[in-house]
Backbone as numpy.savetxt, mean C-alpha at the origin, in Angstrom:
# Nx Ny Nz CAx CAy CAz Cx Cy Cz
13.56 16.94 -22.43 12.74 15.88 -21.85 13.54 15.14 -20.78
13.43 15.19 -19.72 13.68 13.84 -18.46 13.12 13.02 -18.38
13.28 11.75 -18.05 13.04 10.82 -18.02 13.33 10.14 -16.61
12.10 10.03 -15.78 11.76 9.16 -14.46 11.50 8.02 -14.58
11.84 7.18 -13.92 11.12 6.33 -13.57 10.57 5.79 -12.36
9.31 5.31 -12.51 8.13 5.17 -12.10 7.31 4.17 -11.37
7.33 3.88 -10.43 7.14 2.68 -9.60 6.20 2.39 -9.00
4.80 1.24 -9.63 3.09 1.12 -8.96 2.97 -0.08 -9.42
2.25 -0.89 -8.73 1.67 -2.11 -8.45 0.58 -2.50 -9.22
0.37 -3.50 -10.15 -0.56 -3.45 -11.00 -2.37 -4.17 -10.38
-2.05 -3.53 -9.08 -3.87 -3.93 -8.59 -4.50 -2.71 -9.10
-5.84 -2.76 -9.19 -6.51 -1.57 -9.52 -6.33 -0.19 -9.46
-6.43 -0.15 -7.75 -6.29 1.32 -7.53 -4.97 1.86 -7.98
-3.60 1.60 -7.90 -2.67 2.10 -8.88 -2.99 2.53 -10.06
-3.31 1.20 -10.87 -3.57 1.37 -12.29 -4.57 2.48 -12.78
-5.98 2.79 -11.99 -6.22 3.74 -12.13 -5.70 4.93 -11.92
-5.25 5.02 -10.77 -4.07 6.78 -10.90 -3.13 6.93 -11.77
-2.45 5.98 -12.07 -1.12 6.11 -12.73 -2.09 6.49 -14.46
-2.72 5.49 -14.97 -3.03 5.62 -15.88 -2.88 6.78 -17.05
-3.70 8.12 -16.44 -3.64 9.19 -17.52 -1.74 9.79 -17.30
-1.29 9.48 -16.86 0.10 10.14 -16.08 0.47 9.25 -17.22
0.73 7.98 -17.32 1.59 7.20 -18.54 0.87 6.99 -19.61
0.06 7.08 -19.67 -1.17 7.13 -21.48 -0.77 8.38 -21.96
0.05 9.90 -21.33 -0.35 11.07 -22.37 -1.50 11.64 -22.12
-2.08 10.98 -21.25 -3.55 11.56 -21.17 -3.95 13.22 -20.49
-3.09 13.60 -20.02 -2.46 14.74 -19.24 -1.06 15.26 -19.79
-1.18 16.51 -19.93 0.23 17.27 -20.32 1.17 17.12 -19.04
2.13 16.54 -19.25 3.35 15.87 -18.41 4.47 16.98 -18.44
4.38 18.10 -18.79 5.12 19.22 -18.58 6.67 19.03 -19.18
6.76 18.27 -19.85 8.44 17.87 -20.82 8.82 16.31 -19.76
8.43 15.79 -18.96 8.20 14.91 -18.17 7.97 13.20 -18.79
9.08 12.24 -19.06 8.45 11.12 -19.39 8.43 10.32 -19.12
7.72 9.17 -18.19 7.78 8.29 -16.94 7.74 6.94 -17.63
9.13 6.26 -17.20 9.19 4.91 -17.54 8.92 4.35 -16.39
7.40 3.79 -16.35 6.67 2.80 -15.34 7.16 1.00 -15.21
7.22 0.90 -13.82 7.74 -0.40 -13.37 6.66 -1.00 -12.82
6.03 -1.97 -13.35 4.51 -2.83 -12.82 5.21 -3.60 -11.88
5.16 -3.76 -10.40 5.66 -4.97 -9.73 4.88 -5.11 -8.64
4.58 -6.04 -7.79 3.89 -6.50 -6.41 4.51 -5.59 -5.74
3.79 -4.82 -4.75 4.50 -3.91 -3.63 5.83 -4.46 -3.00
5.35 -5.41 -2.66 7.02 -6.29 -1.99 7.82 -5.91 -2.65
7.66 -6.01 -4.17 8.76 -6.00 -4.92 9.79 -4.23 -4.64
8.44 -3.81 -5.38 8.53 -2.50 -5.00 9.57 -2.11 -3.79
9.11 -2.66 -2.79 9.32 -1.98 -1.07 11.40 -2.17 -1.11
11.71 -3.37 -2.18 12.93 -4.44 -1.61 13.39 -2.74 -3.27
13.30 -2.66 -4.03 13.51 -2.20 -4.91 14.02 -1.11 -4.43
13.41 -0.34 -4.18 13.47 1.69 -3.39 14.49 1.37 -2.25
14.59 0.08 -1.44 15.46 0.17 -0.65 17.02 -0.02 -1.28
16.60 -0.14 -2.44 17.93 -0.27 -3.33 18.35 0.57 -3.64
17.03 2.37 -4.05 17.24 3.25 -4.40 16.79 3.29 -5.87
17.26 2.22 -6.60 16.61 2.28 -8.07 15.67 2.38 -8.63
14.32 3.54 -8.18 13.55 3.85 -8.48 13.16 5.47 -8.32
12.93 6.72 -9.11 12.93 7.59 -9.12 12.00 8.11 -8.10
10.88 7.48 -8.79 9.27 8.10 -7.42 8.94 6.22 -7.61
8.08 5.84 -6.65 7.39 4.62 -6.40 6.04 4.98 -5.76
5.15 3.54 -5.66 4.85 3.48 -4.51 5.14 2.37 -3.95
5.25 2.13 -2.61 5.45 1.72 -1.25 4.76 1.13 -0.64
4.83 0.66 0.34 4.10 0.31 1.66 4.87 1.52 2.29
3.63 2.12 3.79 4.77 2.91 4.72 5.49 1.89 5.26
5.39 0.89 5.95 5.95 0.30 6.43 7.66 0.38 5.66
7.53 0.36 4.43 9.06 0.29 3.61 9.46 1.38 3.72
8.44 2.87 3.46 8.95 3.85 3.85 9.66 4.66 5.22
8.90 3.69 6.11 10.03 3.98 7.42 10.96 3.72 7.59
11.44 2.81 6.18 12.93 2.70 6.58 14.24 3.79 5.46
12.87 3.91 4.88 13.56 5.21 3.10 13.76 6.38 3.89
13.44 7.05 4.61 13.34 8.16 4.78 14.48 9.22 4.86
15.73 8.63 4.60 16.61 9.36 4.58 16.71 9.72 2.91
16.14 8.57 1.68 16.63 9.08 0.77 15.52 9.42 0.14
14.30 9.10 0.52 12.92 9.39 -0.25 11.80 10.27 0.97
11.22 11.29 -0.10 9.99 11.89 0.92 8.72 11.61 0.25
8.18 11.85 1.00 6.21 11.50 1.17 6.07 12.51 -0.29
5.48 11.79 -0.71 4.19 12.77 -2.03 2.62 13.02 -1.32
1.65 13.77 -1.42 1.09 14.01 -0.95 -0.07 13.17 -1.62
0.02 13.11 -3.16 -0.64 12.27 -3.54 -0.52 10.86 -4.33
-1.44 10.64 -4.56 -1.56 9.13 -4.79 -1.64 7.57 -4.14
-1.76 8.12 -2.65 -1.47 7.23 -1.54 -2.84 6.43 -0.87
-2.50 4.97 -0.64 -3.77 4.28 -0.11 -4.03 4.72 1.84
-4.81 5.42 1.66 -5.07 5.43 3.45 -6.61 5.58 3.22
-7.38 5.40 4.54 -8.62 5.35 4.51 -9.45 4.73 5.76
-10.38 4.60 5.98 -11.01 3.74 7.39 -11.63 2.33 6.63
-11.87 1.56 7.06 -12.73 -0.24 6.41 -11.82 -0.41 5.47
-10.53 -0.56 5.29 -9.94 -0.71 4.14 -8.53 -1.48 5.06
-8.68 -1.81 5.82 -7.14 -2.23 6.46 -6.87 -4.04 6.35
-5.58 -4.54 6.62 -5.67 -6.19 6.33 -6.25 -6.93 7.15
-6.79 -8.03 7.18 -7.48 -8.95 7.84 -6.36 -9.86 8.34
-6.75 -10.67 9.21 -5.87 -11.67 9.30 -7.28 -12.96 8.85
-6.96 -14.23 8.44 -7.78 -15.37 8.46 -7.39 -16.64 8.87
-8.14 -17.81 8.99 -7.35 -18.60 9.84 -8.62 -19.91 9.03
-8.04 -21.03 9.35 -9.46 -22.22 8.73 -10.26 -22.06 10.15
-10.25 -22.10 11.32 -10.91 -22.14 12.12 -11.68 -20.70 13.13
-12.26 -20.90 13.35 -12.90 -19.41 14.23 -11.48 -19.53 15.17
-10.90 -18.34 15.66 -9.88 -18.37 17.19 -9.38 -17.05 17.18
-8.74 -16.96 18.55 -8.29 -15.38 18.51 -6.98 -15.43 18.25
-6.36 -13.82 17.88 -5.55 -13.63 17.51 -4.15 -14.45 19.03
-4.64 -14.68 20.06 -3.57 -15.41 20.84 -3.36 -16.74 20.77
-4.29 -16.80 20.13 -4.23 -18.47 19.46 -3.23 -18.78 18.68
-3.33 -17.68 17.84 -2.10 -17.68 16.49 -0.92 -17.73 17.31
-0.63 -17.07 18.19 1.00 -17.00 18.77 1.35 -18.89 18.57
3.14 -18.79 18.37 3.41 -20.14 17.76 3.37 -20.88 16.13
2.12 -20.29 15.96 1.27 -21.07 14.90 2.25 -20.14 13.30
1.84 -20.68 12.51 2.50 -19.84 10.94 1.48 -19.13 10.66
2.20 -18.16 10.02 1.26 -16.96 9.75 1.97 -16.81 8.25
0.97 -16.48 7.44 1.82 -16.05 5.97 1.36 -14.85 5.45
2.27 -14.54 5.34 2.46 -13.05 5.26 2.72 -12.43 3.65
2.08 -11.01 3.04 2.50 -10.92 1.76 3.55 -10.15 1.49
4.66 -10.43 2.43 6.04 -9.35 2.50 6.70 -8.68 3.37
7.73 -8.91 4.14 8.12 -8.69 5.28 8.48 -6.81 5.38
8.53 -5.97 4.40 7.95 -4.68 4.50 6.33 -4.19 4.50
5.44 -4.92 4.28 4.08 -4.29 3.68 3.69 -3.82 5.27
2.82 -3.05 5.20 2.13 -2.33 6.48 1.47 -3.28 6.90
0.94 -4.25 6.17 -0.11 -5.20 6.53 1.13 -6.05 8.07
2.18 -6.54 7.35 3.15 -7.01 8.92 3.58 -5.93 9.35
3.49 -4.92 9.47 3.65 -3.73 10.57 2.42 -3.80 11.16
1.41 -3.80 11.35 0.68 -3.40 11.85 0.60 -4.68 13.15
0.82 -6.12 12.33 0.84 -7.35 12.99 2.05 -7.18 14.24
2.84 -6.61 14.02 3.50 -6.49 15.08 3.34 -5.46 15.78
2.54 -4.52 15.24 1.96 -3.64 16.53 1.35 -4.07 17.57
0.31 -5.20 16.89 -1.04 -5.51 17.53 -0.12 -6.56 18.66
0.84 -7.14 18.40 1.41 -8.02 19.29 2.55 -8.90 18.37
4.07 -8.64 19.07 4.93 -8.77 18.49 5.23 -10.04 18.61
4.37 -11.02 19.30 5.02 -12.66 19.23 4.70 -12.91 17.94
3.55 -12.19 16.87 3.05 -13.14 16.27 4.24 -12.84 14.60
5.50 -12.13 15.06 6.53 -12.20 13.87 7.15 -13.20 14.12
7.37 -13.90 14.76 8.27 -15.28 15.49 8.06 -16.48 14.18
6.99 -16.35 13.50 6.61 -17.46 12.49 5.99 -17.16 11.41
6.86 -17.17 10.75 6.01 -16.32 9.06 6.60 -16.82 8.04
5.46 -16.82 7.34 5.99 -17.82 6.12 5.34 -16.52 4.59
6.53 -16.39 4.17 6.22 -14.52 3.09 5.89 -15.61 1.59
5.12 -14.99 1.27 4.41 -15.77 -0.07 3.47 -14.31 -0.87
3.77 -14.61 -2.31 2.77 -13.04 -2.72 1.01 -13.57 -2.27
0.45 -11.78 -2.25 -0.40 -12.41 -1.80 -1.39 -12.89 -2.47
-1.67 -13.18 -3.74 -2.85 -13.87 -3.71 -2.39 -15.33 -3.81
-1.66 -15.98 -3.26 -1.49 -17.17 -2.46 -2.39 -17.96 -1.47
-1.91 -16.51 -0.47 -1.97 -16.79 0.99 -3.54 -17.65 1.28
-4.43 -16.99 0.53 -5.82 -17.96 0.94 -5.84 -19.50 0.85
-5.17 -19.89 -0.19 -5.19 -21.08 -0.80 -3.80 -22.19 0.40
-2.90 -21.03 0.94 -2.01 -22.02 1.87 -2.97 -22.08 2.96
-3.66 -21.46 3.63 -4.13 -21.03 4.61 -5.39 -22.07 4.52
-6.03 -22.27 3.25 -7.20 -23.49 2.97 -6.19 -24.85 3.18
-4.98 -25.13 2.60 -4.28 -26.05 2.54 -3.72 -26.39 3.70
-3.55 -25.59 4.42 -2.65 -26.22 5.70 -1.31 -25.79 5.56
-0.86 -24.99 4.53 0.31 -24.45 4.19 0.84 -23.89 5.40
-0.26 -23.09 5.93 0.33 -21.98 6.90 -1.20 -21.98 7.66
-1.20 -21.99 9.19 -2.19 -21.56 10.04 -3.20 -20.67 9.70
-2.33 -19.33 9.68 -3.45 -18.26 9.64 -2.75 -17.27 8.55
-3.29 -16.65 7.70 -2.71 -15.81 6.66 -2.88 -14.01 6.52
-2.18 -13.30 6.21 -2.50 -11.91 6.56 -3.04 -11.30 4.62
-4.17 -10.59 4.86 -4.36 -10.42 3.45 -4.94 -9.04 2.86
-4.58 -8.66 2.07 -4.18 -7.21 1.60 -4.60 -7.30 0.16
-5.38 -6.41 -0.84 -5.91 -5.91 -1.76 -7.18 -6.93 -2.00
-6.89 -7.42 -3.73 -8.19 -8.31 -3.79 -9.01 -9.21 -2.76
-7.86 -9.57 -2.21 -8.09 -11.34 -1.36 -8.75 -10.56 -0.18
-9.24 -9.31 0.10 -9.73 -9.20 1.71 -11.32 -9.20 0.61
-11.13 -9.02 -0.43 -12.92 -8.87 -0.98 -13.40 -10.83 -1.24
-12.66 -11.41 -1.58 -12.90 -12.68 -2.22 -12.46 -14.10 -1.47
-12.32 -13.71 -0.04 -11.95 -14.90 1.00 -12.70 -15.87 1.64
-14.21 -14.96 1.38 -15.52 -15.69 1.55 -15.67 -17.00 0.90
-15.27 -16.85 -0.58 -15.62 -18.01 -1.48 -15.08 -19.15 -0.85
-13.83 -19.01 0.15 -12.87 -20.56 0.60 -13.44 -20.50 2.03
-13.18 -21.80 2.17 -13.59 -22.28 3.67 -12.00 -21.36 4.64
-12.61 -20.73 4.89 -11.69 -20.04 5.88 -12.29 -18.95 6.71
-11.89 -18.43 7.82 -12.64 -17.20 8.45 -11.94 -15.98 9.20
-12.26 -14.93 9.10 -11.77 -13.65 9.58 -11.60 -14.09 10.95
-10.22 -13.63 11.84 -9.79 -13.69 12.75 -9.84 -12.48 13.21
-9.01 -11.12 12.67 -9.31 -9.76 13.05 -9.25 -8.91 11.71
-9.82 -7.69 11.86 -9.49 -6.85 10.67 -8.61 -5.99 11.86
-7.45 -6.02 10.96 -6.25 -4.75 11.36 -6.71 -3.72 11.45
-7.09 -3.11 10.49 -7.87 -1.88 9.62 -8.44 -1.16 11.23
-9.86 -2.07 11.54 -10.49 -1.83 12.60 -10.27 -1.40 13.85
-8.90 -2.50 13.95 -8.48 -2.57 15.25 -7.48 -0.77 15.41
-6.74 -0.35 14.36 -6.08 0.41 14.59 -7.14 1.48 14.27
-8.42 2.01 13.83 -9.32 2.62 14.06 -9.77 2.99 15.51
-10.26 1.69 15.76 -10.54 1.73 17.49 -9.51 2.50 17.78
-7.98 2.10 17.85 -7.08 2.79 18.84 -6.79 3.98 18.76
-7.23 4.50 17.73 -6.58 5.90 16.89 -7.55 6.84 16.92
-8.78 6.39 16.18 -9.49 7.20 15.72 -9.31 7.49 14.03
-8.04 6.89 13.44 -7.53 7.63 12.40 -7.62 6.82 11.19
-7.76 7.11 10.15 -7.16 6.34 8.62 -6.04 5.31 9.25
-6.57 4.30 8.61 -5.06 3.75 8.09 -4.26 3.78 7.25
-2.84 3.88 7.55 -2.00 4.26 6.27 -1.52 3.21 5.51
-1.60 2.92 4.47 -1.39 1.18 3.97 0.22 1.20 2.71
-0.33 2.45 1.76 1.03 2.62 0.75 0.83 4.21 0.63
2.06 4.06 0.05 2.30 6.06 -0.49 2.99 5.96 -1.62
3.02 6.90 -2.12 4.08 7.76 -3.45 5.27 8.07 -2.70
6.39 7.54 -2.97 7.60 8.34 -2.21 8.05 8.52 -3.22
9.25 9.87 -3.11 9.92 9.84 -4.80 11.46 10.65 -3.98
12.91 10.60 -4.68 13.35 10.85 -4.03 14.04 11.95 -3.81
14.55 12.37 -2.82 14.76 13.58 -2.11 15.85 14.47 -2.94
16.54 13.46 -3.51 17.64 14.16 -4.42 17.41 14.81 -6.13
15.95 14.63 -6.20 15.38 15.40 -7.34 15.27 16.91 -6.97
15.05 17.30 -5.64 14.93 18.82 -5.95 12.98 19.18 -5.36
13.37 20.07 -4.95 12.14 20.83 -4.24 10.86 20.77 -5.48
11.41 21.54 -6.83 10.56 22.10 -7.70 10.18 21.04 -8.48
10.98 20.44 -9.04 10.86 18.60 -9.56 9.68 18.01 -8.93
9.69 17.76 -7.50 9.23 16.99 -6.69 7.61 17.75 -6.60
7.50 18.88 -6.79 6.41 19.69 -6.43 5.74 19.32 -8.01
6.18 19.29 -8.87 5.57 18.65 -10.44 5.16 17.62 -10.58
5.95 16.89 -9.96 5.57 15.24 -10.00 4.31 15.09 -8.84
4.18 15.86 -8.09 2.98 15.73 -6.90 2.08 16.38 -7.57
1.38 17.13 -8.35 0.76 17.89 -9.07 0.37 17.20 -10.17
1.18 16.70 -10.96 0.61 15.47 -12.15 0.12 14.29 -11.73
0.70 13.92 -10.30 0.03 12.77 -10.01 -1.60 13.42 -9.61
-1.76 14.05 -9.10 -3.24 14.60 -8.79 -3.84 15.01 -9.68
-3.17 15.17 -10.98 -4.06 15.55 -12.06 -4.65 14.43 -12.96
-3.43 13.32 -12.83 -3.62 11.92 -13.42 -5.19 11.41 -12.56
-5.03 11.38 -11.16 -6.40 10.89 -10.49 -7.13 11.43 -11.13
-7.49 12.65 -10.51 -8.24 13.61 -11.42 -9.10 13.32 -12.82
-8.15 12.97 -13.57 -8.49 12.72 -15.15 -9.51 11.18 -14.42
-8.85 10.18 -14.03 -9.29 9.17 -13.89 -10.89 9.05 -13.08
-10.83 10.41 -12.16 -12.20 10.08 -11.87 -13.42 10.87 -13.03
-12.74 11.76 -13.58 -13.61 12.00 -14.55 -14.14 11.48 -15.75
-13.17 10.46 -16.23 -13.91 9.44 -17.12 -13.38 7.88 -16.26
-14.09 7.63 -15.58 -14.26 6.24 -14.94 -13.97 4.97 -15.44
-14.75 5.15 -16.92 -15.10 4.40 -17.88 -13.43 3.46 -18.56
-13.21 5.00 -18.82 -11.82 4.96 -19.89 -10.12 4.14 -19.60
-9.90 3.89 -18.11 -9.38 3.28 -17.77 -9.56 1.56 -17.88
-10.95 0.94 -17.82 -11.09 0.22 -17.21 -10.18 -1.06 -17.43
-10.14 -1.19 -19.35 -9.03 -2.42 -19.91 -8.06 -2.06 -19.63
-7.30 -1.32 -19.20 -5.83 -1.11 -19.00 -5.83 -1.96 -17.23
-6.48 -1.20 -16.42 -6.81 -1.87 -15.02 -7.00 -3.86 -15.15
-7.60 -3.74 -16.12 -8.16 -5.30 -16.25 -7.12 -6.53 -16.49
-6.05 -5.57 -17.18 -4.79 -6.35 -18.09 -3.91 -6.64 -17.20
-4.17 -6.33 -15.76 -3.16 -6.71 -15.08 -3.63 -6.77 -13.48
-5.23 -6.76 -13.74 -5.77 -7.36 -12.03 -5.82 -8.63 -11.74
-5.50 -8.77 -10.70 -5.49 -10.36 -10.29 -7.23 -11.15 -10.54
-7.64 -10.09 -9.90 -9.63 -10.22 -10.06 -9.78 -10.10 -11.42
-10.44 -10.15 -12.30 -11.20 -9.86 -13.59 -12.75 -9.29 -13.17
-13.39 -9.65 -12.29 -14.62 -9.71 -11.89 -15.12 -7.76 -11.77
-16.18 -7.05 -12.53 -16.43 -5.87 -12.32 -16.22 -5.71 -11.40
-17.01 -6.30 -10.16 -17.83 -5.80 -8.46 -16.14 -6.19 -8.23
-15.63 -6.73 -8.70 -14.44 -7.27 -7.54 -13.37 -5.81 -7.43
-12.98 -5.57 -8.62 -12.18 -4.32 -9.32 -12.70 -3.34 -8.77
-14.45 -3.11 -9.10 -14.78 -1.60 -8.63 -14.80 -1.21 -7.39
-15.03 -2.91 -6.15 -15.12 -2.52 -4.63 -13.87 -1.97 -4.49
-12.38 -2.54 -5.00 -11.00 -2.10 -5.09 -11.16 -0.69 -4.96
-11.03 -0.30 -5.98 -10.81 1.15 -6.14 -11.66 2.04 -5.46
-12.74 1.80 -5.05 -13.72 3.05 -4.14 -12.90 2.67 -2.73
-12.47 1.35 -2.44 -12.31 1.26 -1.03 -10.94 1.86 -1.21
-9.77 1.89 -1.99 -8.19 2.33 -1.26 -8.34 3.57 -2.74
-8.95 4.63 -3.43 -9.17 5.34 -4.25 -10.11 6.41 -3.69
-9.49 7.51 -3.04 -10.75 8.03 -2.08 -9.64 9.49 -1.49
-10.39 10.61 -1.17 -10.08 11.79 -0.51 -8.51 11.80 -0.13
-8.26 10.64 0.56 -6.77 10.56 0.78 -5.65 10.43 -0.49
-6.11 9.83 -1.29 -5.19 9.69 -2.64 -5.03 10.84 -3.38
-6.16 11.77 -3.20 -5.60 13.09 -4.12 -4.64 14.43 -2.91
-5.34 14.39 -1.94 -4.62 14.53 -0.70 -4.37 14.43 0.48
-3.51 13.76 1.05 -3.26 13.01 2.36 -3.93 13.89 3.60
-4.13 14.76 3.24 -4.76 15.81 4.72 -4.18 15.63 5.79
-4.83 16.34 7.05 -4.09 16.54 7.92 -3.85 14.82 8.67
-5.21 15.03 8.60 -5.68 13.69 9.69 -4.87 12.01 8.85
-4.73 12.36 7.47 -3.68 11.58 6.72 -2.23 11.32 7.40
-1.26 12.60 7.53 -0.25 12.99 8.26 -0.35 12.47 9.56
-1.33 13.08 10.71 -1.68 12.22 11.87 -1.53 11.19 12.21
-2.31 9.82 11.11 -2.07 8.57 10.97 -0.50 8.15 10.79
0.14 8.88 9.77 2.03 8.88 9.27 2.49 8.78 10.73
2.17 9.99 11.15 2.78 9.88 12.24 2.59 9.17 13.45
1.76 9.24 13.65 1.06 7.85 15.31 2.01 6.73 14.61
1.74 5.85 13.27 2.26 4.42 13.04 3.36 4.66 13.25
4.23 5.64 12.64 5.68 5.55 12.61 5.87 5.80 14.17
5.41 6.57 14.93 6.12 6.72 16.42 5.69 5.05 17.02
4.30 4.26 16.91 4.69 3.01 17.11 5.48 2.32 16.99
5.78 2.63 15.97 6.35 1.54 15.21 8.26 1.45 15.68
8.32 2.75 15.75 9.71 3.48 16.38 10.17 2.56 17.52
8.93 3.37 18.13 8.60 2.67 19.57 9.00 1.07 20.02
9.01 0.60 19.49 8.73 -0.73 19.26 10.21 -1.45 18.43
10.92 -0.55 17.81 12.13 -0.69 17.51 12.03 -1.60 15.68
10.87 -1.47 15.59 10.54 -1.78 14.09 11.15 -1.10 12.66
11.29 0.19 13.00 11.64 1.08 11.95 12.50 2.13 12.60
13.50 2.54 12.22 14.24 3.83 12.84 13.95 4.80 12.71
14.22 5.63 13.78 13.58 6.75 14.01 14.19 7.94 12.71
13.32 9.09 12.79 14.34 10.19 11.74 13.95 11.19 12.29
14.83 12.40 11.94 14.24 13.47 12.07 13.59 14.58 10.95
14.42 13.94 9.61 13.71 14.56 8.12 12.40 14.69 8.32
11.86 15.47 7.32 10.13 15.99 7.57 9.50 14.85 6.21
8.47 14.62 6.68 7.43 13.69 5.57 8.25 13.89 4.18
7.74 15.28 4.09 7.64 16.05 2.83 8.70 16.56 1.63
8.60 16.87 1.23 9.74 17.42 0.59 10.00 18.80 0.57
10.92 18.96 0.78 11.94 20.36 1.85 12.71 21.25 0.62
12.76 22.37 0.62 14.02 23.25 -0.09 15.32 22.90 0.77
């Protein structure tokens, strides 16, 4: 028996993939995964430590792993209408914000990669807080305008506050492509055949999960920020979808456009290692 450990974020859509993978619910092949529940941030600062076997990520964190961790093919959030918003108490455009505080849910998450794609003054002022915070500074006066990622882009309506841009959209328009938001990275020093098992159980774990829907749901519940059905289930259909069991081409596409931005731009260093995992 080996023993991995295991690194996912306890919002929905994790909790549903991971689920049959750490319940037993799936034959794990002599395989036994000691799972780490933490906020992606956490996550992102963690793997850059190395102390985590497979995770998931933000890419944004992963552009900077890439020497010691590769892409899994599955289990990863990408998708189109699913990207971060920015919000603000007042209607204004995103050049408005330049100057102003922006709060952010983690200075790796894709959600501030993308913010500095769209225009790099607006890293000059950031105030990093987890995110289901950010609405409530952002109602308060804590912080100007706030960037927001999982539950809080479904439940922002309820506070006096208003959408400034959806990221998501904007890098649609420019692309054409998915956005890439988190991945499975696991690391490079496990081995070709290792790594090809662990990508295979994770797709079998989804798998299981979309076939009984049902059977997950209290485990998901025990550790969503939302409690609310509609709130949980919009979760998971919106970042739980075609890309999570496999990244496809047009998945890869997206990997790659952000990261050459992002390169570009001197955000993340460049590499020449491949996504994937290599013999």
């Amino acid at each position: 028996m080996r023993t991995l450990s295991l690194g996912y974020s306890p919002c929905p859509n994790d909790t549903f993939i991971f689920y049959a993978l750490v319940h037993g619910k799936i034959d794990r092949e002599g395989l036994v995964f000691r799972e780490v529940l933490e906020d992606v941030e956490t996550l992102n600062q963690m793997a850059r430590q190395q102390r985590l076997d497979i995770t998931k990520v933000s890419f944004h964190a992963f552009g900077h792993l890439r020497d010691a961790y590769c892409l899994l093919r599955s289990g990863g959030a990408l998708g189109k209408g699913c990207g971060p918003l920015v919000i603000a108490r007042d209607v204004c455009t995103m050049k408005d914000l330049r100057g102003k505080t922006i709060a952010i849910p983690g200075t790796l998450t894709t959600a501030f990669l993308l913010l500095q794609v769209f225009d790099p003054e607006l890293k000059k002022h950031i105030k990093v807080m987890p995110f289901h915070r950010i609405i409530g500074a952002v109602k308060n006066g804590e912080a100007d305008a706030g960037l927001l990622i999982h539950e809080s882009r479904f439940t922002y309506q309820r506070s006096d506050v208003k959408q400034v841009i959806d990221l998501g959209a904007w890098w649609e328009q420019q692309t054409g492509l998915p956005i890439p938001l988190g991945c499975i990275i696991a690391r490079r020093d496990l081995g070709i055949d290792l790594l090809q098992k662990i990508e295979a159980l994770i797709r079998k774990s989804l798998e299981y999960g979309f076939s009984k829907s049902d059977e997950p749901k209290t485990y998901i519940k025990s550790y969503a920020q939302e409690l609310e059905d509609r709130v949980i289930e919009q979760h998971i259909s919106l970042y739980v979808n075609q890309y999570s069991l496999d990244i496809g081409d047009d998945g890869v596409h997206a990997v790659e456009e952000l990261f050459r931005r992002a390169a570009g731009q001197g955000i993340i260093p460049g590499s020449s290692l491949p996504l994937f995992p290599a013999s």
